[in-house]
N, C-alpha and C positions, 0 to 999 in steps of 0.2 A: 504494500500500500504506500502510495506515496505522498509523503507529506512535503507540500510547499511550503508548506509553513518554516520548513527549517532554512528556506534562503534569507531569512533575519539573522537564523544565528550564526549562519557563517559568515554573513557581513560582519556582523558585531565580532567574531574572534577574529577575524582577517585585521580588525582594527586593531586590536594587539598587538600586533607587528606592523603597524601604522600604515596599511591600507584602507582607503575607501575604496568604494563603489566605481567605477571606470566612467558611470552617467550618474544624474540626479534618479533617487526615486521620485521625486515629486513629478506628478503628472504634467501641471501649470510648467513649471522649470524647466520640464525638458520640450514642451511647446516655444520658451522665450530661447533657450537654446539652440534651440531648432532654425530658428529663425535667424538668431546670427550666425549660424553656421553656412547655412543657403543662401542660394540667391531671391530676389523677391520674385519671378517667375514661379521658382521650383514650390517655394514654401506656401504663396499662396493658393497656387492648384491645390495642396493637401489643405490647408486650413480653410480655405475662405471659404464663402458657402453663396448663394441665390441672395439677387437682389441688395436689400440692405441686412440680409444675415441675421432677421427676427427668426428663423428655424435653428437656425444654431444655437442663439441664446434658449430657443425655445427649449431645446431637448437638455439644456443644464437646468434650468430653472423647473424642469418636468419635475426630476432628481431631487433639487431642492424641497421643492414640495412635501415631500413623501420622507418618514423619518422610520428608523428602526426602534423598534421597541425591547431591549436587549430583556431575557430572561436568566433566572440561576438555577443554580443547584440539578442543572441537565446531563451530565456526563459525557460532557462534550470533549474531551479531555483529546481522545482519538475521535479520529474524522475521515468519512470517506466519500470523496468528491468527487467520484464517478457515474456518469450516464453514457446512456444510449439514445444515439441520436438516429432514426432512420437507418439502422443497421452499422453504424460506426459507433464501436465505441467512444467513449472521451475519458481521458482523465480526469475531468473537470470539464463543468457544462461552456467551456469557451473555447469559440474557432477564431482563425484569422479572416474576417472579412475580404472579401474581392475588392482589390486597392489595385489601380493601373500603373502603368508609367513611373514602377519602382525604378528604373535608373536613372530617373531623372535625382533621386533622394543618395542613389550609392552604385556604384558603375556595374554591381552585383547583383541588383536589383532582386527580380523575384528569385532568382538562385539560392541568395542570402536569408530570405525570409523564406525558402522551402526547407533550408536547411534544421532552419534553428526552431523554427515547428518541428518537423517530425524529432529535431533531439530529444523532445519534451513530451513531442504525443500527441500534439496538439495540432486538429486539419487547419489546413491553409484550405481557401477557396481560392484557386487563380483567377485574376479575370482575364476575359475576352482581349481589354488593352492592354495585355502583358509584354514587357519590353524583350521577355523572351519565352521562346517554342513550347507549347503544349509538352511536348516529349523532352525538352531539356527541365523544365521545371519537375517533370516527373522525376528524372532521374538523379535530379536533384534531393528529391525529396526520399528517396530510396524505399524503406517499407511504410515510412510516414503514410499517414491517411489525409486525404486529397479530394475534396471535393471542386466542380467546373463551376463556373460561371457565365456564362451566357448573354451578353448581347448580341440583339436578337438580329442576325443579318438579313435582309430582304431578298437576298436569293437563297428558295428553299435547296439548291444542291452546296450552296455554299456551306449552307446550313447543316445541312446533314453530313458534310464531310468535318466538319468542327465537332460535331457528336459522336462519329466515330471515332478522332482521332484520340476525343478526351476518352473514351470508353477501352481503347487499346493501350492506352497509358497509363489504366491502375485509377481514373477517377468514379468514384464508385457515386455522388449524386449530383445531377444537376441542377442547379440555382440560376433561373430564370429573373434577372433584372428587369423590370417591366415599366420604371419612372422615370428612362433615360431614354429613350427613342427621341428625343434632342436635346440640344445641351441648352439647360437655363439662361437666363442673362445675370452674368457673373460681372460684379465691376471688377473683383482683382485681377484676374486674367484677364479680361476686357483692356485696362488700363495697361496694363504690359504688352497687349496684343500677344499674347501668350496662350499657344495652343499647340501642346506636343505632337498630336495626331502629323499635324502641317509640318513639322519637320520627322516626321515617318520615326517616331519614337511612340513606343506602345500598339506598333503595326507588326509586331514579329509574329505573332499567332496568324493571321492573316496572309501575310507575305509570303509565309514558309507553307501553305496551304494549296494543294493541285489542283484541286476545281478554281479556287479563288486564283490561281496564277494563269488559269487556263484560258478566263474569261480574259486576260490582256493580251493585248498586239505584241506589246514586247514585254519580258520579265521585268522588276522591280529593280533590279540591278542595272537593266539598258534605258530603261524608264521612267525613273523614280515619281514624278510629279505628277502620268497618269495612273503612275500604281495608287498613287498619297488620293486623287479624286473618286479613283474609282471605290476605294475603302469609304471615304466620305458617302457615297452615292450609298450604299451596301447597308452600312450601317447607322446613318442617320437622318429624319425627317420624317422617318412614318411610322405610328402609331399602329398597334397589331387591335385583334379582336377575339373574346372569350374564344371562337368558333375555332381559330387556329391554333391551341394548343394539341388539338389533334394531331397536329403536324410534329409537333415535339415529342408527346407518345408513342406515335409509333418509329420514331426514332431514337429513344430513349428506352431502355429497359428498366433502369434504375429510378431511383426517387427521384423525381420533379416538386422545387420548391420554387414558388412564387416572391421575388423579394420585390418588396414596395405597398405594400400592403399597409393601408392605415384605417379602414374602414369597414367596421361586420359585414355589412353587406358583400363587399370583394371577396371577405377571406369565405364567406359561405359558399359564393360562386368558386371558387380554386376547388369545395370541396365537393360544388355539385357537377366540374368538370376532368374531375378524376385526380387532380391534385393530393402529393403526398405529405405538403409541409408549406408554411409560410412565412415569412420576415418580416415583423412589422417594421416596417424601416422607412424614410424620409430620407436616405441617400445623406446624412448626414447634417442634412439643411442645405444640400447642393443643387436642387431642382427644384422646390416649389418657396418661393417666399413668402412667410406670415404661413405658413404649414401649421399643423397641430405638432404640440413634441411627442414624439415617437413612445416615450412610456405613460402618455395622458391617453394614446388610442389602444396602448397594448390593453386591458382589462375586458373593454367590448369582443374583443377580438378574440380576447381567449374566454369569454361566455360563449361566442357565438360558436366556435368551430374547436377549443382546445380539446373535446374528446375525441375528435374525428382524425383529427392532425397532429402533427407537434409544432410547437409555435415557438418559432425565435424570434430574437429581439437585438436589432441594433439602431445605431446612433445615440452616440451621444456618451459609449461607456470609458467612463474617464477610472475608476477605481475597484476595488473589492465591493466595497457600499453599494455603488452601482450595480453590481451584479447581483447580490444580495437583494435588494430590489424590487430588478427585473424577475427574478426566479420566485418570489414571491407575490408576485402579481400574474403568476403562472406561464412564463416562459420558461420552454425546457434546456435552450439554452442562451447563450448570447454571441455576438460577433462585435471583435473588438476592432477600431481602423484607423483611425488617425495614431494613436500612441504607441503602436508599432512602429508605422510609418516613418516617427519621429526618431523611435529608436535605430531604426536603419537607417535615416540620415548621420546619424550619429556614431553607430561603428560597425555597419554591412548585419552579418551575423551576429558578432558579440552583441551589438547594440539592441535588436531584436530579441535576443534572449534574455539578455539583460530585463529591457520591457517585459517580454512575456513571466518571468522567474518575478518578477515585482510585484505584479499584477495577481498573478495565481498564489502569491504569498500571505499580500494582502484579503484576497476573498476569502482562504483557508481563514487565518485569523480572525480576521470579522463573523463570518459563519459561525467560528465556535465559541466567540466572546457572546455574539448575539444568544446563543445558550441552544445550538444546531447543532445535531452532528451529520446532517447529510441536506443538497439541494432536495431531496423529496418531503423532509421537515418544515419546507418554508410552506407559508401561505399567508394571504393578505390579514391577517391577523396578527402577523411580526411586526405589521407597518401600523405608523399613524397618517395621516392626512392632514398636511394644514392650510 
């Protein structure tokens, strides 16, 4: 059984011999770190968010709201933080969220953050905009567990060759993005005129792909500029509909989860179109401005469909607290994304494990102070409301 909990105390005796921590644990500080470490192109694509960034505050201030109600004398003493998610297990109810355009953060991009997941145990979700290959991230990630991600490309053989290759590479579910079929109006990108796509960074999945290479006159390599439009054309401006996840079923074998999900009503439909899991997710506060925050829609959501389904939960998770929570307001697990991210800016692999060993440290502990000894002991009655 493994206890996170003990990356405290190795910190704290590493300090005996006058070591610290190689990054900040603070979540906040390695954001303001983050920051001067990058440039303002690269930092703001991960931090900023739609419009004037009311979803972003939103999904802290969600958190805010909602307080733990610690209890005693539970025998919390030992702890075990494992579920099943959809047929993978977890050590702890936490994945790596589908994050793009990792090297624009560390020249190792997703390599670095497939690694330093599977060390731990913990699924990566790749995404679509991954600065490198379905099958290098795979092998990257070696027996790690691996979940796809999916933006959704408007030519169905494109499409289905993306499905297969994630399916021959060891990805056992796919996570269907459904809030990005175009990109928001972002003023920090905006204002830098910063868009990786447009310098074919986060186009490796695509590029290296034979039906999508098949469709050009000349390869990416002899043509970069109509390789970079045709990606554009493929993958953004059109909105899908219930009636085409058909299309992804019978291409998909495996678990199909809906992410973007903020509304009962959507997550009932996911469940009355065959759908095996959903996300409540707001993309971070990066697509819809003045959103609801993403743990104020999670409770409807897991009334409406949590027997049916399993319900995850992201945006917005900044700590242990956080997670604690989300899992208490009945999601079975969560997907963490910016604070990785940050930690890969900050030192490829080490700096990602670093974050994730912080992070799963902190939830062990909080869990067991709260007076828990497992995520199945949570329920909205840990929390207060204010």
């Amino acid at each position: 059984m493994t206890s996170f909990a003990a990356y405290q105390n190795e910190i704290y005796l590493q300090g005996l011999g006058g070591a610290v921590p190689p990054f900040t644990t603070d979540p906040d500080a390695l954001e303001q770190s983050a920051r001067d470490r990058l440039g303002p192109g690269p930092f703001w694509y991960v931090a900023g968010g739609a419009g004037s960034g009311a979803t972003v505050r939103a999904n802290r201030e969600a958190f805010d709201r909602v307080r733990i109600v610690p209890r005693m004398l539970t025998n919390a003493t030992e702890r075990h933080l494992g579920v099943s998610v959809l047929g993978t297990e977890l050590p702890a109810p936490v994945m790596l969220a589908p994050v793009g355009v990792q090297s624009i953060l560390h020249p190792d991009g997703e390599l670095a953050t497939a690694r330093a997941a599977a060390e731990l145990g913990v699924p990566m979700v790749l995404s679509t905009a991954s600065s490198h290959t379905i099958e290098e991230v795979a092998e990257a990630s070696g027996d790690g567990p691996r979940w796809y991600q999916l933006y959704w490309p408007n030519d169905p053989d494109v499409c289905a060759s993306l499905l297969d290759r994630a399916r021959k590479a060891g990805y056992t579910a796919l996570v269907v993005t459904l809030d990005t079929w175009t990109l928001a109006w972002r003023p920090h990108d905006l204002d830098q005129a910063y868009l990786p796509f447009l310098r074919a960074v986060g186009t490796a999945i695509p590029f290296s792909d034979p039906v999508f290479r098949a469709g050009l006159q000349k390869s990416p390599e002899e043509d970069l500029p109509m390789a970079i439009l045709r990606w554009v054309q493929l993958f953004t401006g059109t909105d899908k509909s219930w009636d085409q996840l058909s299309f992804l079923r019978e291409h998909w074998d495996g678990p199909i989860v809906l992410k973007g999900i903020q509304h009962a009503d959507d997550a009932r439909k996911a469940v009355e179109y065959g759908m095996d899991g959903v996300v409540v997710s707001n993309h971070g506060g990066r697509q819809v401005d003045g959103a609801v925050g993403s743990l104020d829609a999670l409770p409807s959501i897991v009334e409406a469909v949590g027997e049916q389904v399993d319900v995850l939960f992201d945006s917005g998770i900044r700590t242990g607290a956080d997670i604690v929570k989300a899992l208490a307001l009945g999601a079975k697990a969560v997907m963490v994304g910016r604070p990785f991210a940050y930690g890969l800016a900050h030192g490829g692999q080490v700096g990602v494990r670093h974050v994730l060993r912080s992070l799963l440290a902190d939830f062990d502990l909080t869990l067991g102070l709260s007076g828990h000894r497992s995520p199945a002991d949570l329920g909205p009655d840990a929390l207060r409301f204010s």
